[in-house]
Kinemage of the C-alpha trace (Angstrom):
@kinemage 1
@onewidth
@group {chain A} dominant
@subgroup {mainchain}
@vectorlist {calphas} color= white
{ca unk a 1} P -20.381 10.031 17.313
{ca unk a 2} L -18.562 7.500 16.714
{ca unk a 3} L -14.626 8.062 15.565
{ca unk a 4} L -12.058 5.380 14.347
{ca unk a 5} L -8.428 4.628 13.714
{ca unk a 6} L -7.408 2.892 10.651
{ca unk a 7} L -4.576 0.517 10.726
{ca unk a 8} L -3.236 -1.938 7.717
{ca unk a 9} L -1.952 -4.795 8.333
{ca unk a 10} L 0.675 -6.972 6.604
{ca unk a 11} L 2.141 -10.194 8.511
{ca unk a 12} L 2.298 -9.874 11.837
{ca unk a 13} L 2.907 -5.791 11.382
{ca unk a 14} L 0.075 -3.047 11.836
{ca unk a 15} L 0.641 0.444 11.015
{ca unk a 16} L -1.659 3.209 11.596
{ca unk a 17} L -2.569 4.881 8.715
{ca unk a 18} L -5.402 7.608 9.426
{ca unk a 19} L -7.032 8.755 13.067
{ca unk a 20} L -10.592 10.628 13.036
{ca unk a 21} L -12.264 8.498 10.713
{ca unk a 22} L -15.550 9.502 10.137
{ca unk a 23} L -16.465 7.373 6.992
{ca unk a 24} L -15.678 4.299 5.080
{ca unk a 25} L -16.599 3.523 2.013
{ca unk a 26} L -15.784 0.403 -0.191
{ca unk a 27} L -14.821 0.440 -3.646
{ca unk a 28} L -13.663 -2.244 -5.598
{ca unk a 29} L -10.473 -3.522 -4.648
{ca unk a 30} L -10.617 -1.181 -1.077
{ca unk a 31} L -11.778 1.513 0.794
{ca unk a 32} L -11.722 5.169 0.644
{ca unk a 33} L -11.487 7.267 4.158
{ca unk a 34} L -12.662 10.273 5.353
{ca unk a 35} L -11.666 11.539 7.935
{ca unk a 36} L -13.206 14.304 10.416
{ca unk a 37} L -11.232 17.338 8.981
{ca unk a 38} L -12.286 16.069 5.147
{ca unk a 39} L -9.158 14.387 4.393
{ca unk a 40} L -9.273 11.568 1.914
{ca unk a 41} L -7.180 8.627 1.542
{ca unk a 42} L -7.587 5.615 -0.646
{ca unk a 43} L -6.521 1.892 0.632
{ca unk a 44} L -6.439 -1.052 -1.167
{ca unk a 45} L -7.004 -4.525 0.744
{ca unk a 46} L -9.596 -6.420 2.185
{ca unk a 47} L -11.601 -6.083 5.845
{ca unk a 48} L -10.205 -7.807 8.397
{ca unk a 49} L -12.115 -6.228 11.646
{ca unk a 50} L -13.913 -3.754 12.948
{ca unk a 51} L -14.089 -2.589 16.659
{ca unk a 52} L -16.101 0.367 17.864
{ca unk a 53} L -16.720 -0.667 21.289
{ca unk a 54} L -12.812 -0.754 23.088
{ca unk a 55} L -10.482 0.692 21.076
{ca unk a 56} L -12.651 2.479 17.980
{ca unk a 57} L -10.447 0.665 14.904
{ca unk a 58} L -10.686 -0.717 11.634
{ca unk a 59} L -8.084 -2.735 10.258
{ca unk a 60} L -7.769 -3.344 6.499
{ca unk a 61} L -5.836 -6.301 5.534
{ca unk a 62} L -3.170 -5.523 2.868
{ca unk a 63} L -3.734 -7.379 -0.412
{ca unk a 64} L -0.807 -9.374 -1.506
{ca unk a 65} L 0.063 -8.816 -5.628
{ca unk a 66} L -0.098 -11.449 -7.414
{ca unk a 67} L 3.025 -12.464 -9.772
{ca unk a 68} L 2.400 -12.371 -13.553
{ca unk a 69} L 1.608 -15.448 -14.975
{ca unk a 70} L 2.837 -14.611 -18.446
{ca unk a 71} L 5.731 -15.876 -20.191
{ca unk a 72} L 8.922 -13.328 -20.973
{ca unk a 73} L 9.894 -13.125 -24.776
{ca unk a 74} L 13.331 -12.857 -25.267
{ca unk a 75} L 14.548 -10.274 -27.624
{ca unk a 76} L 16.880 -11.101 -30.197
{ca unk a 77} L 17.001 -8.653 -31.531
C-alpha cells in the first residue's frame, strides 16, 4: 500500500497539509484528498511532483490569483 504526505507549496515555503493519503483525485482547478481514516480535504493548485519511492509525497503547487482586470466606477453619487 502505498501512503503519501501532501505538502503545498508557495515560494520557496512548503507546508504539510494532510499525512495518510490514500487517494487523489483532480478536479478542475485542484485536487480533492482522502485520506486513510476518510477525511476529505479540497486543494486548489496545480501538480508540481510526485514521489512514492523515498519520501512518499505529493506536492501541489499553490495557484497564484489573478488581479481583476476590470475598471472601478466611481460613485458619485
Amino acid at each position: 500500500m502505498c501512503i503519501a504526505t501532501v505538502y503545498v507549496e508557495a515560494g520557496n515555503q512548503r507546508k504539510e497539509v494532510m499525512r495518510d493519503v490514500v487517494q487523489v483525485e483532480a478536479k478542475r482547478d485542484g485536487f480533492l484528498l482522502f485520506s486513510l481514516l476518510g477525511e476529505q480535504k479540497y486543494l486548489k493548485g496545480k501538480l508540481k511532483s510526485i514521489d512514492f519511492l523515498t519520501d512518499h509525497s505529493v506536492v501541489i503547487e499553490e495557484i497564484k490569483r489573478r488581479k481583476s482586470a476590470g475598471k472601478k466606477v466611481k460613485n458619485n453619487g
